[in-house]
C-alpha positions as CSV (number, residue, x, y, z in Angstrom):
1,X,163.0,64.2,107.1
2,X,162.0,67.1,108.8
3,X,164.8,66.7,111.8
4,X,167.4,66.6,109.3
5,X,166.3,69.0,106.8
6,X,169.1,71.8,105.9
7,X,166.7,74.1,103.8
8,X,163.3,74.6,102.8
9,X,162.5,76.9,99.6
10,X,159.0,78.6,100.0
11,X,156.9,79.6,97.1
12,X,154.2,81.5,99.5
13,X,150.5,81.8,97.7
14,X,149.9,84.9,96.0
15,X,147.4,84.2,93.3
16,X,144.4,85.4,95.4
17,X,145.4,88.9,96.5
18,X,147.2,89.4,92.7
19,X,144.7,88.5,90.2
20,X,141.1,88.2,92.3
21,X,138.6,86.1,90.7
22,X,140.9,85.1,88.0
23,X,143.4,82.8,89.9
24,X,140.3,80.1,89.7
25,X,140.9,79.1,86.4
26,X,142.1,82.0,84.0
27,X,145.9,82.7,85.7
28,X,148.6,80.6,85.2
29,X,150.1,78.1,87.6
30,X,154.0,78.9,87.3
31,X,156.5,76.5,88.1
32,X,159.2,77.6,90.3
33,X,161.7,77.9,88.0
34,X,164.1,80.0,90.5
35,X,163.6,77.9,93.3
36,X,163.9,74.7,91.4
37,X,167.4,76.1,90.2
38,X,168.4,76.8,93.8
39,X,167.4,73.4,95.1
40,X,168.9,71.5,92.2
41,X,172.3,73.8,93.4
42,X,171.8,72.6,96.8
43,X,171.1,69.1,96.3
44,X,174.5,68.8,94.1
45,X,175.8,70.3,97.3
46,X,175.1,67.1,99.4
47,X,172.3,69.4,101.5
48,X,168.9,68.2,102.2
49,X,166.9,70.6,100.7
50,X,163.1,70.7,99.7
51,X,160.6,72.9,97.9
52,X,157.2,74.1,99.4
53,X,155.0,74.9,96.6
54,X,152.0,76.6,98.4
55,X,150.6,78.7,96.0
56,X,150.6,75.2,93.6
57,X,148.9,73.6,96.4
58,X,146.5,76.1,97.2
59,X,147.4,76.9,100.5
60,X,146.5,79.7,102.9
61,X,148.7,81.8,104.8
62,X,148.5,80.2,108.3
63,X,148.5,76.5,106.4
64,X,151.8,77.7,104.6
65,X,153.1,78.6,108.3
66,X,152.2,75.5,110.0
67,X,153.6,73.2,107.2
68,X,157.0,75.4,107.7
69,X,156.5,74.9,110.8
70,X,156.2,70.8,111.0
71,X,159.0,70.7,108.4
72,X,161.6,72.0,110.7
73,X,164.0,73.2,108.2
74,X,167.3,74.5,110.0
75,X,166.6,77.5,107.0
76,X,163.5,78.9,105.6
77,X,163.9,80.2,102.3
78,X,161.3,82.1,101.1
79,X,161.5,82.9,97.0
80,X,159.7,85.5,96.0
81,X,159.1,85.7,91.8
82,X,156.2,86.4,90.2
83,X,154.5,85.1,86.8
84,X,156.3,87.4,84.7
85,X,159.5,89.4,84.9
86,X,158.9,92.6,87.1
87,X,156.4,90.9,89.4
88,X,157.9,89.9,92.6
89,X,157.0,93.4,94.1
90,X,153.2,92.1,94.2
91,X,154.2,89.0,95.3
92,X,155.8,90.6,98.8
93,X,152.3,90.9,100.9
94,X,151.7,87.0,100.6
95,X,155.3,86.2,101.9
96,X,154.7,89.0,104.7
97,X,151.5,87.1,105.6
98,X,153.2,83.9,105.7
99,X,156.4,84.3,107.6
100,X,154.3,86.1,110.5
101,X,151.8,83.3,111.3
102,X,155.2,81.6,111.3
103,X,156.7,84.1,113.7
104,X,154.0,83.5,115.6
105,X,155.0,80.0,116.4
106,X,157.9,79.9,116.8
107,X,161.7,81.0,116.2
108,X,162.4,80.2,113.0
109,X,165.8,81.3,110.9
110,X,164.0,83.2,107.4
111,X,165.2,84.7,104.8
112,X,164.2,86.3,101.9
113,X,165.2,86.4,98.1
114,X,164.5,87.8,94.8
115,X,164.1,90.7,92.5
116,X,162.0,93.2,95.3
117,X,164.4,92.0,98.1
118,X,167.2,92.5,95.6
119,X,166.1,96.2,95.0
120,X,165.5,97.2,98.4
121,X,167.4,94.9,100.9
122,X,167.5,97.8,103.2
123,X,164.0,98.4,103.5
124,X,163.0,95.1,103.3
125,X,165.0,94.0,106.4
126,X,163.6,96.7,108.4
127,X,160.0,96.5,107.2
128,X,159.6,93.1,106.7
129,X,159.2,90.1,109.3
130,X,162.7,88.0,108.2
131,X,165.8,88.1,109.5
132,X,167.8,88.0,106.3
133,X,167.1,89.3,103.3
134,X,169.5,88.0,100.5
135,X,170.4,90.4,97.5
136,X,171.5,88.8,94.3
137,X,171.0,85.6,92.7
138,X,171.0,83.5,96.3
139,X,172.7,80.4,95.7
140,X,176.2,81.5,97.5
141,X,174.3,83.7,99.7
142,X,172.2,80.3,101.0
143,X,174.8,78.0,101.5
144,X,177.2,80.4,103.2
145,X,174.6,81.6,105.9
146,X,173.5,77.9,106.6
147,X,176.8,76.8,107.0
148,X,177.3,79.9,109.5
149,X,174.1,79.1,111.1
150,X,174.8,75.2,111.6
151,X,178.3,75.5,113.1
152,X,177.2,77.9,115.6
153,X,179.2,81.2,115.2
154,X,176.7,82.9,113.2
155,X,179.5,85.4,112.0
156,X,178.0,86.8,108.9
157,X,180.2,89.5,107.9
158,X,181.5,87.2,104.9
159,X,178.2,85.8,103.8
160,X,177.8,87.2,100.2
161,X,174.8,88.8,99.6
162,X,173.3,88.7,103.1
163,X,171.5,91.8,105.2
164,X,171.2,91.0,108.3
165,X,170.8,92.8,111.7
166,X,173.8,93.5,114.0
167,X,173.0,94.7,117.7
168,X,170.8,97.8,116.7
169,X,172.4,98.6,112.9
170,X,171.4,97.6,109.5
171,X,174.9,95.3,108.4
172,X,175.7,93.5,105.2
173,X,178.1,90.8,103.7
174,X,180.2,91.3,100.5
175,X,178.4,91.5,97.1
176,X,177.7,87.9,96.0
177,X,179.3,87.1,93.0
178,X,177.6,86.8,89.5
179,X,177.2,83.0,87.9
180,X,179.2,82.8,85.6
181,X,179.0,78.9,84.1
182,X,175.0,78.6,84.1
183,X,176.0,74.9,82.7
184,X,178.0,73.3,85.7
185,X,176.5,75.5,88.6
186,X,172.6,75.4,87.7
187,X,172.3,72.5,85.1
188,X,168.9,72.0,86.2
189,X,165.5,72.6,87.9
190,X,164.0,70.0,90.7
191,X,161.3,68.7,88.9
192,X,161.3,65.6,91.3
193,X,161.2,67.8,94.2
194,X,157.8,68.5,92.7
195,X,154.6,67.5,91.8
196,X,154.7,68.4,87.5
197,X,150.9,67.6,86.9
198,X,149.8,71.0,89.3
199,X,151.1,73.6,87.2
200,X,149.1,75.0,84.9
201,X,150.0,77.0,81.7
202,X,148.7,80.3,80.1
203,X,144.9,79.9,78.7
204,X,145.8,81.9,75.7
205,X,148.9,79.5,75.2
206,X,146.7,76.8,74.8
207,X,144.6,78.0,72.6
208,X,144.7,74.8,70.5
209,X,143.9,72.9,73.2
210,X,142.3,74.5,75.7
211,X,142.1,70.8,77.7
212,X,146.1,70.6,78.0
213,X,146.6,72.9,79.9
214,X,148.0,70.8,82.7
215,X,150.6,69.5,80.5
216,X,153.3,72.8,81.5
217,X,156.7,73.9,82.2
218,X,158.8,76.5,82.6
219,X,162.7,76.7,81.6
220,X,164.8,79.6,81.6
221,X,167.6,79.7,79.0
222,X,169.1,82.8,79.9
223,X,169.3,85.5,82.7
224,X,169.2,89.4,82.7
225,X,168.6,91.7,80.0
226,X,171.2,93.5,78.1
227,X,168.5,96.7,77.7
228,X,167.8,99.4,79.8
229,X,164.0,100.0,79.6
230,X,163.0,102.5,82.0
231,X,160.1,100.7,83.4
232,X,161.8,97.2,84.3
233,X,163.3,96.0,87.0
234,X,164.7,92.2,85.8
235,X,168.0,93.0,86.4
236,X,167.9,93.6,90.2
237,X,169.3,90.6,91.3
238,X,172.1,91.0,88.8
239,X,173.8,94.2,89.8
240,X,173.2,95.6,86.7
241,X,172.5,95.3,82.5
242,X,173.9,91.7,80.9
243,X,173.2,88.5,80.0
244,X,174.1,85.3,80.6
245,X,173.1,81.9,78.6
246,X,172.5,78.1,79.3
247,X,174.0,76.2,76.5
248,X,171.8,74.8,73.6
249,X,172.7,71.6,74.5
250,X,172.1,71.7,78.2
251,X,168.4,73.3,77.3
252,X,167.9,70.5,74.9
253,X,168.9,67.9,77.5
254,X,166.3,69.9,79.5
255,X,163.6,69.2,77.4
256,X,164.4,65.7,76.9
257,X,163.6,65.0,80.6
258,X,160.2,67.1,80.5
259,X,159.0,65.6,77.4
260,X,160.1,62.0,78.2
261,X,159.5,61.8,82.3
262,X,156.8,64.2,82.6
263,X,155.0,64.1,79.9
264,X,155.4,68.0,79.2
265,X,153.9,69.6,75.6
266,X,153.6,73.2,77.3
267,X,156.6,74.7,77.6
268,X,157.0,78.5,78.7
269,X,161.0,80.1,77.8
270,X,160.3,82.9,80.9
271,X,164.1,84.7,79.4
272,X,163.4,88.5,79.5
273,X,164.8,88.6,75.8
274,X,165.1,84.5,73.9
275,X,164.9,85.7,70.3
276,X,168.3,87.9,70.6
277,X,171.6,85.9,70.0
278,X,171.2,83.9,67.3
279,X,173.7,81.2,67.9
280,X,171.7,80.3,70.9
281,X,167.9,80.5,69.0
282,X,169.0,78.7,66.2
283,X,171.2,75.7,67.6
284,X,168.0,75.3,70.2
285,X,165.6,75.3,67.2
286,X,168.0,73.0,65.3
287,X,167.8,70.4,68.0
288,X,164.1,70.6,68.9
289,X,163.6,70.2,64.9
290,X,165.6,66.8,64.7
291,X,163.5,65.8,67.9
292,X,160.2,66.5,66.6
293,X,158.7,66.5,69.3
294,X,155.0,68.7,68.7
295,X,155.6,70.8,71.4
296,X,153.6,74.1,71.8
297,X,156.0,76.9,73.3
298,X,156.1,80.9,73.9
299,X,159.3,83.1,74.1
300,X,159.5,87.1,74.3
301,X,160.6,88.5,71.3
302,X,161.5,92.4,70.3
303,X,160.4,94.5,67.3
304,X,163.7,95.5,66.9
305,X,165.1,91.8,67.3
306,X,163.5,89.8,65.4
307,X,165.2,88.2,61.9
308,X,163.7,86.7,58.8
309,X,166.2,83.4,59.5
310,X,164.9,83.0,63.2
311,X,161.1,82.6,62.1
312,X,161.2,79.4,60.3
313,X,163.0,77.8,61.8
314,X,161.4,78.9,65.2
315,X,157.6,77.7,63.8
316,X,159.2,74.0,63.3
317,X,161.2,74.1,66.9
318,X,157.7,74.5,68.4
319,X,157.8,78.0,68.9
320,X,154.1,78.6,68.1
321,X,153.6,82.1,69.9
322,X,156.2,84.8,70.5
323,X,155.1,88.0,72.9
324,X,156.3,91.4,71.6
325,X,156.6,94.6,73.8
326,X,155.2,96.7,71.4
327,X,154.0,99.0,74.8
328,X,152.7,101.8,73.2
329,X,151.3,103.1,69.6
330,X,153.1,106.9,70.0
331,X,156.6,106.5,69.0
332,X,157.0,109.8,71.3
333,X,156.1,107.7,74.5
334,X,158.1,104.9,73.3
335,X,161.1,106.7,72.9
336,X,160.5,108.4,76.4
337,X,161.5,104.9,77.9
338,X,164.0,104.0,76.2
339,X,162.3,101.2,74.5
340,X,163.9,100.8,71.2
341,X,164.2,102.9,68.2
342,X,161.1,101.7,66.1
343,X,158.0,103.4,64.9
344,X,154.3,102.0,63.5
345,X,155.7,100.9,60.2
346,X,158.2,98.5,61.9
347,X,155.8,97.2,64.3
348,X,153.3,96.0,61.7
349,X,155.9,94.9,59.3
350,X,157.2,92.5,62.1
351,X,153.9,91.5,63.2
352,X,153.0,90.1,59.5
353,X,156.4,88.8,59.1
354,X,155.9,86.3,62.3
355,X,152.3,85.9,61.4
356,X,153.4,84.6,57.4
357,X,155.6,81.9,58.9
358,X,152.5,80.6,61.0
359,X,153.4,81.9,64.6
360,X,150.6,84.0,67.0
361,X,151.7,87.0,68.8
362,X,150.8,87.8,72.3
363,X,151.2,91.8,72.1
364,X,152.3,93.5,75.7
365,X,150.9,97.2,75.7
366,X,151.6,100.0,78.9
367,X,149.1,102.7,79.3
368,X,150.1,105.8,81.1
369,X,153.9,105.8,80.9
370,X,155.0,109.2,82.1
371,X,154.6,111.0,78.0
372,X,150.9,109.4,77.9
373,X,148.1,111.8,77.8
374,X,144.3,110.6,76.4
375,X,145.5,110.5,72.5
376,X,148.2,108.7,73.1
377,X,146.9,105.8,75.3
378,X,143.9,105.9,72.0
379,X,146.5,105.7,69.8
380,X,147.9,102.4,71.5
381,X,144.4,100.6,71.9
382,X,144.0,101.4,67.9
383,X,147.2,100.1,66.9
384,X,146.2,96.9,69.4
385,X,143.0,97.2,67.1
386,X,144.9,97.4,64.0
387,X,147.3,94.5,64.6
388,X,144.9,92.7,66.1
389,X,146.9,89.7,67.8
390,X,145.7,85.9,69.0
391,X,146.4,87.4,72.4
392,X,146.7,91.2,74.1
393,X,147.9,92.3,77.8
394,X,147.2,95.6,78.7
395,X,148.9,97.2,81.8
396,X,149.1,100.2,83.1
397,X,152.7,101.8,84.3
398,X,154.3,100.8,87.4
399,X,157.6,102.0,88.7
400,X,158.5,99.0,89.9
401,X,161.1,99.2,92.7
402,X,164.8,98.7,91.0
403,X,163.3,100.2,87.6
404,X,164.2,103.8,86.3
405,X,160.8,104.6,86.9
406,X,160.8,104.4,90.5
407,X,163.1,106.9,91.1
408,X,161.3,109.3,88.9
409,X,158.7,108.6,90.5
410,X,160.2,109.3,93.5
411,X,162.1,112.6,92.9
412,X,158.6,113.7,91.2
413,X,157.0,112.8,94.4
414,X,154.3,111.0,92.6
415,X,152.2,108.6,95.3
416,X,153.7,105.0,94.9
417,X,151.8,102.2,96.6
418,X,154.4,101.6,99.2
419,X,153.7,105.2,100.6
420,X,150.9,104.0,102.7
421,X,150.2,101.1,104.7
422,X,147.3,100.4,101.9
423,X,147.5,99.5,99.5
424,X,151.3,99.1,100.3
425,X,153.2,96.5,97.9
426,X,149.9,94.7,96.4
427,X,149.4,98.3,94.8
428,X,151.9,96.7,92.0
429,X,149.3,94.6,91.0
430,X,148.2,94.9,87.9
431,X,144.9,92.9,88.4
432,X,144.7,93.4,92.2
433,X,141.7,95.6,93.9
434,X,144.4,98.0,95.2
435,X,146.1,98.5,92.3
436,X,147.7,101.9,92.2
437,X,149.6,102.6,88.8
438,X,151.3,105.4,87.9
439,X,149.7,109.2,86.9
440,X,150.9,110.7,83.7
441,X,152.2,114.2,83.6
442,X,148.9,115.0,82.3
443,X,146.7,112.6,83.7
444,X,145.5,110.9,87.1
445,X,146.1,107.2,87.7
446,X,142.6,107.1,87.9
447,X,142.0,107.8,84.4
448,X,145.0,105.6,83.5
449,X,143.3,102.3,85.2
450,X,139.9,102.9,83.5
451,X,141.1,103.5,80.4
452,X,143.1,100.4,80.6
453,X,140.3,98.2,82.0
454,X,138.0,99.9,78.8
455,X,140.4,98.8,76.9
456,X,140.7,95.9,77.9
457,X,137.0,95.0,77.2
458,X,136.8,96.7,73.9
459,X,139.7,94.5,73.0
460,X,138.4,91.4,73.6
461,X,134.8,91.9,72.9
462,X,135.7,93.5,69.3
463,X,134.0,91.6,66.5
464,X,137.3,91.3,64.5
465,X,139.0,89.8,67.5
466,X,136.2,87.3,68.2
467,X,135.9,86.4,64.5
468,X,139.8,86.2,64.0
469,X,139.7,83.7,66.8
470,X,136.5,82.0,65.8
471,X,139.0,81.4,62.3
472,X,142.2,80.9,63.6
473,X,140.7,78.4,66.7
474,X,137.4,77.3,67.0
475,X,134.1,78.1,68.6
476,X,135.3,76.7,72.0
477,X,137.6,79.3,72.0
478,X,135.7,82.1,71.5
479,X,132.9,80.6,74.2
480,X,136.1,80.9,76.5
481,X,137.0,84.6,75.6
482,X,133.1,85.9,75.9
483,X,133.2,83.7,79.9
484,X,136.4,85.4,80.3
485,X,135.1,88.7,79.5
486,X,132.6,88.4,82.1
487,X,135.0,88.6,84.8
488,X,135.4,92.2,86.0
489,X,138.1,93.2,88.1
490,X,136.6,95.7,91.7
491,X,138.8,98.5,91.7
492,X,139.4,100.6,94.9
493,X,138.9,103.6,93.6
494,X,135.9,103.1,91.9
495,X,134.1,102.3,95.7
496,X,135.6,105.7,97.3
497,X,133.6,107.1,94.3
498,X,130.6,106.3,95.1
């Protein structure tokens, strides 16, 4: 296989740098959703193509090169995504790692894809060690520069998507055209490409049974976002706002093959926004319904999106946790992001609403978004009190390169983490030693981790939480929570103060 293999797609390992102690058993084990897209694309194509899991398989960085290496692949693919949305920025120092034991080896054609590439292809050419880096969704972008690779020319001024190198200038192809039927082009993920049984779902997902955890998907349904939120960055590959959908029944026919070949009750919808067109939530709950299959799923909702027809029907689909981006408790700071047009009223009066037809909310907060000041980041941790959800993140702001926020960020001259060589891209790590969020206008990003870390504790360690839990799930659960609890994240800063 490996003289003949066209492409290889890399998922480098990230988990240990990102999330420290946690990556052992708390984080999630994602499934590649983009990549197994790509390579289902590819195969279709007649290429042989193959996926190279290493942060499933627990590989290092030199392991990762020397199983590129061995492999042979006439392209080397590496996909960077992270575990939710707006994290491929974090992802970036694993790849780096990676591709230069690789470089070290040997000449090897790289490239690079996703939604920090797609943001700054420039930058990431010159700073990075691939040749290409591939801007936009990739699919076109990969099969035009193998094809210009394997014939020999290697004239890549019509590649779509590509940023290459010419003599001593930065040069780059024609923009890569959007997908546009989701249905013919990328019916499917991979899954034979890969081994289903290491992949590991949320622990709070699981929740009512902590001992399937191992039983996990993901599968997208939709791409882009048709909002605008200042602080995201999803639609980087996509040139801009939108959103594109899978049909009901090719999401169904998904399903089907999890649930019946793999096994699969677990299933995460990753889609920046599911519970938004309702033809498409309620023809996919309509069919899961007639299935019956018990399946335990989690979708991202909005305050502002949610409808009293979706919920029922949603709770018998499966859909047994939605996750809200409530982000902050001051309708001032909200509103200062553009994220929706909704004050505390609303917010509780949707949280009840999903909670009266049986489903648990996972409630997204952001602590020092450019408005925040001391009272305002309090007022968010009560209201996270207050509503007191089955599950909480807490982050603090990040202007994520390709969000609005980086470029205030930028034309405020606040420090970003790419401004030094530490903690350079691994600074966008929420849960990483050298995380550097943002400051406020008021307030240090000191401040702005410890009060989220506080926060954080006092969350989860809150008698109403613990005996909400101890209700709604068990004992076991709650002995889970207090072990998780224990874990406390090393922060950077904290050592320079001593």
């Amino acid at each position: 296989m490996s003289k003949n293999l066209d492409i290889l797609l890399i998922i480098p390992p990230t988990r240990l740098q990102v999330y420290q102690g946690l990556s052992n058993s708390l984080a999630a084990i994602e499934v590649p959703v983009w990549a197994g897209l790509i390579a289902n694309y590819l195969d279709a194509k007649g290429l042989n193509v193959s996926i190279l899991d290493a942060e499933a398989l627990g590989y290092d960085h030199k392991q990762t090169a020397k199983s590129i290496a061995e492999k042979s692949a006439a392209l080397n693919v590496f996909v960077i995504y992270g575990q939710q949305p707006s994290a491929s920025t974090q992802c970036m120092p694993g790849g780096r790692l990676v591709c230069e034991h690789l470089n070290d080896i040997g000449d090897f054609e790289t490239i690079v894809m996703g939604t920090h590439p797609s943001a700054l292809p420039e930058k990431t050419l010159l700073e990075e060690p691939y040749k290409y880096v591939c801007q936009g969704e990739g699919p076109y972008t990969i099969v035009a520069l193998l094809n210009e690779l394997k014939n020999g020319k290697r004239n890549f001024t019509k590649v779509p998507g590509l940023w290459y190198i010419d003599g001593d200038k930065v040069a780059q192809g024609p923009v890569a055209s959007l997908i546009n039927d989701l249905d013919k082009t990328l019916p499917q993920q991979a899954w034979k490409m890969l081994d289903m049984s290491m992949y590991r779902a949320h622990n709070w997902h699981c929740f009512d049974d902590l001992t399937s955890r191992e039983s996990y998907a993901s599968l997208q349904t939709s791409l882009g976002c048709p909002y605008k939120c200042s602080f995201c960055c999803i639609n980087a590959p996509f040139g801009g706002s939108g959103i594109r959908y899978w049909s009901a029944q090719n999401i169904l026919e998904q399903i089907d093959v999890l649930v019946k070949d793999y096994s699969i009750r677990n299933i995460k919808i990753p889609d920046e926004m599911f519970v938004l067109n309702k033809r498409h939530v309620i023809e996919i709950c309509d069919g899961l319904i007639e299935r019956n299959y018990n399946l335990n799923i989690w979708a991202y909702a909005r305050i502002d999106t949610i409808k009293d027809e979706y919920l029922e029907k949603l709770k018998k689909a499966g859909f047994n946790w939605l996750a809200l981006g409530i982000e902050s408790g001051s309708k001032h700071v909200r509103d200062g992001v553009e994220k929706g047009r909704f004050d505390e009223a609303d917010i509780i009066k949707t949280v009840n609403k999903i909670r009266d037809h049986g489903i648990y909310i996972c409630a997204n907060y952001i602590f020092g978004l450019p408005d925040d000041t001391m009272e305002t980041m309090r007022e968010t941790l009560d209201l996270a009190l207050e509503i007191n959800s089955e599950w909480a993140n807490f982050y603090c702001a990040m202007a994520y390169p390709g969000s609005q926020l980086h470029a205030l960020a930028q034309s405020k001259s606040w420090q970003l983490p790419e401004d030094n060589a530490e903690p350079g891209w691994i600074g966008y790590s929420q849960h990483a030693y050298d995380t550097l969020p943002l400051p406020t206008e008021t307030l240090p990003y000191e401040q702005v981790l410890d009060f989220r870390d506080m926060a954080f504790n006092e969350y989860f360690q809150s008698p109403t939480y613990l005996d909400m839990i101890e209700k709604t799930f068990g004992n076991d659960v709650v002995k889970h929570i207090n072990e998780m609890a224990q874990h406390k994240l090393a922060r950077r800063h904290h050592e320079k103060q001593k």
